[in-house]
C-alpha positions in Angstrom: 48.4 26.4 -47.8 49.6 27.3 -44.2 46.5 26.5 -43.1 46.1 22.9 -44.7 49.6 21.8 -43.4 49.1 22.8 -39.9 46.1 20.7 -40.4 47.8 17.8 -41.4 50.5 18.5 -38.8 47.9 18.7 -35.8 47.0 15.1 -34.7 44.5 16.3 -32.3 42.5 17.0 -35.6 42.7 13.6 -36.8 39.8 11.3 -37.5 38.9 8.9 -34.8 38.0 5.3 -35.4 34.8 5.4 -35.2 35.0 8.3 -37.3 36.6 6.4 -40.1 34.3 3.5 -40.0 31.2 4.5 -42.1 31.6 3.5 -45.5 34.9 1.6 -44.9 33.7 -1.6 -45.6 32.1 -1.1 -49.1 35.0 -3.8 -50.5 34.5 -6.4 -47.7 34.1 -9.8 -49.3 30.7 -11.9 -48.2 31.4 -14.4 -45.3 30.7 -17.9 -45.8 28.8 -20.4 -43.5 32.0 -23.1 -44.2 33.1 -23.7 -40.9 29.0 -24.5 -39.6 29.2 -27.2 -37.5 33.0 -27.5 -37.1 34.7 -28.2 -33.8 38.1 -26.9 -34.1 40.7 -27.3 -31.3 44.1 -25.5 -31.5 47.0 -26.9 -30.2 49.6 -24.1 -29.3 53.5 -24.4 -27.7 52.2 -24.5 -24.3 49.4 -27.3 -25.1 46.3 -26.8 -25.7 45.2 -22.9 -27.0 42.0 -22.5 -28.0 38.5 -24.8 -28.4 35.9 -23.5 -30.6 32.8 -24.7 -32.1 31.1 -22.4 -35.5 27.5 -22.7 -35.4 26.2 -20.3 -38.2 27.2 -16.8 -37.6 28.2 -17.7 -34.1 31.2 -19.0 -32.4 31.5 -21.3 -29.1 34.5 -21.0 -27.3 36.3 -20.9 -24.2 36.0 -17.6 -22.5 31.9 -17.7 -24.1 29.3 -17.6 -27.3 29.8 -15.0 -29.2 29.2 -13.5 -32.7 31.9 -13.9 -35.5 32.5 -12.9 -39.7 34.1 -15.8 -41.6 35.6 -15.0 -44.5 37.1 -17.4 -47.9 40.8 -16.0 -48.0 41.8 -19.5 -50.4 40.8 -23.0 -50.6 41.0 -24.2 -47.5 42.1 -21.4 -45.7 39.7 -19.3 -43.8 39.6 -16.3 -41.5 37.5 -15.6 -38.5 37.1 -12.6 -37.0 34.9 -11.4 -33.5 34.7 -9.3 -30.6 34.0 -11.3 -27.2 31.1 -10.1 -25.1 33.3 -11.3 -21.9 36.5 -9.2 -22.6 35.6 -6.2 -24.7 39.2 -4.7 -24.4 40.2 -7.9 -26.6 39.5 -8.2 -30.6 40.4 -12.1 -31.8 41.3 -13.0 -35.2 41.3 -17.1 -36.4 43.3 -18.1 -39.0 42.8 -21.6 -40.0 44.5 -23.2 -42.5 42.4 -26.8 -42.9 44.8 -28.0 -45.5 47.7 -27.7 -43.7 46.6 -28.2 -40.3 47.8 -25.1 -39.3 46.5 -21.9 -37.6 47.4 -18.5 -36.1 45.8 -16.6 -33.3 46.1 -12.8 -32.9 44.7 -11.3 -30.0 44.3 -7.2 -30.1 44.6 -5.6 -26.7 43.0 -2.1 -25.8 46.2 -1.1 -22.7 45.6 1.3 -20.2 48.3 3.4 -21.4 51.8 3.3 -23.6 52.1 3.7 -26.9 51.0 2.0 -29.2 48.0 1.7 -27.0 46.7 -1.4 -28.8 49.0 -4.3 -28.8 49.1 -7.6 -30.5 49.9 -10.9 -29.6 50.7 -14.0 -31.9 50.5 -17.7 -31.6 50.9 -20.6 -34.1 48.9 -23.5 -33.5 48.2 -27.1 -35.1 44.8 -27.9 -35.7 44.1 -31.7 -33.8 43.3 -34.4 -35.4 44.8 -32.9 -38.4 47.3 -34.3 -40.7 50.2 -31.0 -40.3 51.8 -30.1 -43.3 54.3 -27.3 -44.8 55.9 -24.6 -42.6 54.0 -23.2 -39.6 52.7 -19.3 -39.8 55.9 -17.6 -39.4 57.3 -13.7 -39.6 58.2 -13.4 -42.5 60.1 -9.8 -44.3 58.9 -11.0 -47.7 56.6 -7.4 -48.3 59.7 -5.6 -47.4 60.4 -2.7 -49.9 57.1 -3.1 -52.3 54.4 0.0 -52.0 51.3 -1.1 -52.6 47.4 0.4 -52.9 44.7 -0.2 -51.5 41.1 0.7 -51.8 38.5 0.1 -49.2 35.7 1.9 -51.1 35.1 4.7 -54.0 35.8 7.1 -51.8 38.7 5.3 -48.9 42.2 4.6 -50.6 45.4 4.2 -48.9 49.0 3.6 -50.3 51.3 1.2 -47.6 54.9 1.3 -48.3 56.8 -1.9 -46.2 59.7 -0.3 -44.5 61.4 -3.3 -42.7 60.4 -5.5 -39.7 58.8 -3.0 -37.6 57.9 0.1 -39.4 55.6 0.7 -42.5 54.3 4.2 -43.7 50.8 4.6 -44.9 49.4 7.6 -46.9 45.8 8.3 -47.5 45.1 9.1 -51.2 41.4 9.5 -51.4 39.0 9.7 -48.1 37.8 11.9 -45.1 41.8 11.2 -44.2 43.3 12.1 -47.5 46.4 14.0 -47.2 47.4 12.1 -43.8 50.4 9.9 -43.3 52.1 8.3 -40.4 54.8 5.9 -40.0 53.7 2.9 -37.5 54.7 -0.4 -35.6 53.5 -3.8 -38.1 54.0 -7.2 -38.3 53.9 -9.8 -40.8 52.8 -13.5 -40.9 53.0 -15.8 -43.9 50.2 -18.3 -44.2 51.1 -19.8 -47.6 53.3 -18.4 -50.0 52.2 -15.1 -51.2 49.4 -14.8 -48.3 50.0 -13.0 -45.3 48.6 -11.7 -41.7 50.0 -7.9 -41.8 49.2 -6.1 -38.7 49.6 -2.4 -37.7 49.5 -0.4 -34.2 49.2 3.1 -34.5 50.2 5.6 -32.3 48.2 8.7 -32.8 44.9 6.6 -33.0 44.3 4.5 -30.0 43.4 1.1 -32.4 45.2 -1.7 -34.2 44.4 -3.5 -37.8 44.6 -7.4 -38.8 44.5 -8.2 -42.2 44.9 -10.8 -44.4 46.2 -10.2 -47.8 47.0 -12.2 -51.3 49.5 -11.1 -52.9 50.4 -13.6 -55.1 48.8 -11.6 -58.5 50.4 -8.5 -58.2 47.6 -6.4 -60.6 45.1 -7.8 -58.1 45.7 -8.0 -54.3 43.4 -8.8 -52.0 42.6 -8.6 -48.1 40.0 -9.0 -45.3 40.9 -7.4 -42.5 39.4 -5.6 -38.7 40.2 -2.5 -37.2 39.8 -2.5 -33.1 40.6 0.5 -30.9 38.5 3.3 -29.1 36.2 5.6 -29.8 36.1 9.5 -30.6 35.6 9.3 -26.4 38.5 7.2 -25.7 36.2 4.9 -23.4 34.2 2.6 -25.7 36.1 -0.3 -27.9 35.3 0.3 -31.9 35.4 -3.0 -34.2 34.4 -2.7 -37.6 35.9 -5.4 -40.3 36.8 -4.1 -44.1 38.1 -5.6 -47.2 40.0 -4.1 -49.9 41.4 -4.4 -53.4 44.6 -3.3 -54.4 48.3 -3.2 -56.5 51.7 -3.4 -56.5 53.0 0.1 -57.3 56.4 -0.1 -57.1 59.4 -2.3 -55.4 62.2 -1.0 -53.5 65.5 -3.1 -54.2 68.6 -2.1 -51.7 71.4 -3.0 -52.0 72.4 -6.0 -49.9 74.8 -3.8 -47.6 71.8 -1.9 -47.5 69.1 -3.8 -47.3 66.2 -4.4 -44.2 65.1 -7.3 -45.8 67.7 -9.5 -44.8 68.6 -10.2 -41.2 
């Protein structure tokens, strides 16, 4: 018993990323091939953000060509994920919303030091030429409280329990991981109601997660998501994307004196 919870305690022990990664992805939904042909250009605060142009499994854009997974998150709403050849310390995520006219850009960053190591960066955008409608991708503390499960493969599950604003806790319940836990840095974007961009940053592991989750049918949450940091080496950039199904477990109500879910 001694010897399993100094284990556990001992970080240096911990799985690296690249570690983690085979198998991981056994509940990654199938891209689609929507976006082929489609010249997207994202208006952001400070004009314009990002150009892009899908052209099968590839996308054209600004700083180069590069490959890219696109995944169905609802109708109309799609999420793009790739790794540029020109800046290999940068993961990008797309999230365009052609409904709405709306998008979000997340950009991981591999630091040269600090913790977290990986850091995140988020922009809203309007897609041009679009007709814009509803509210623009926002933070939002709407997962506040719940606990929720997720399972990434037969053998990868993980339990996420939304603390407030900036913390969550994650447990691993089944995997090479099972019995860790750690309490790290996220952040929350609602798309639409019920589906939201939740990002993490750990600390002990030099890497980051996007996802995208739907969590409008409690018995049957979904996500697509990336995880970006270094390797076993701490030199070479890992980027590996996932999916996962998963459930409400329970819901944590505060009371209001109490409670990090309101400002």
């Amino acid at each position: 018993m001694t010897e399993t919870a100094t284990t556990l305690s001992d970080t240096s022990t911990w799985l690296p990323l690249d570690g983690l990664a085979p198998g991981f992805d056994a509940n990654k939904a199938p891209t689609v091939g929507d976006l082929h042909g489609r010249e997207v250009v994202l208006d952001g605060p400070d004009g314009t953000l990002l150009t892009a142009r899908f052209t099968g499994t590839r996308i054209e854009w600004d700083h180069g060509v590069d490959e890219c997974e696109t995944f169905l998150v609802d109708d109309d709403l799609y999420y793009t994920q790739f790794h540029p050849k020109a800046r290999p310390d940068e993961a990008v995520s797309l999230f365009l919303d052609l409904r709405n006219g709306r998008a979000l850009l997340v950009t991981t960053t591999i630091g040269e030091d600090g913790t977290p190591r990986v850091t995140q960066r988020f922009v809203p955008a309007t897609l041009r030429g679009s007709d814009v409608r509803g509210e623009a991708p926002a933070p939002t503390r709407a997962l506040i409280g719940r606990r929720a499960m997720w399972v990434y493969s037969e053998q990868h599950a993980y339990e996420h329990v939304y603390l407030s604003p900036h913390w969550y806790t994650w447990q691993c319940l089944s995997g090479p991981e099972k019995g860790l836990a750690d309490t790290d840095e996220n952040s929350v974007y609602q798309l639409r109601p019920g589906i939201y961009v939740f990002t993490w940053r750990e600390k002990v592991i030099p890497c980051a997660s996007v996802t995208v989750a739907d969590h409008r049918d409690v018995h049957r949450l979904r996500s697509h998501g990336v995880l970006f940091g270094l390797d076993e080496t701490g030199r070479t950039p890992t980027h590996f994307t996932f999916g996962a199904h998963g459930r409400l477990l329970s819901n944590t109500v505060h009371p209001e004196e109490f409670d990090p879910a309101l400002d």
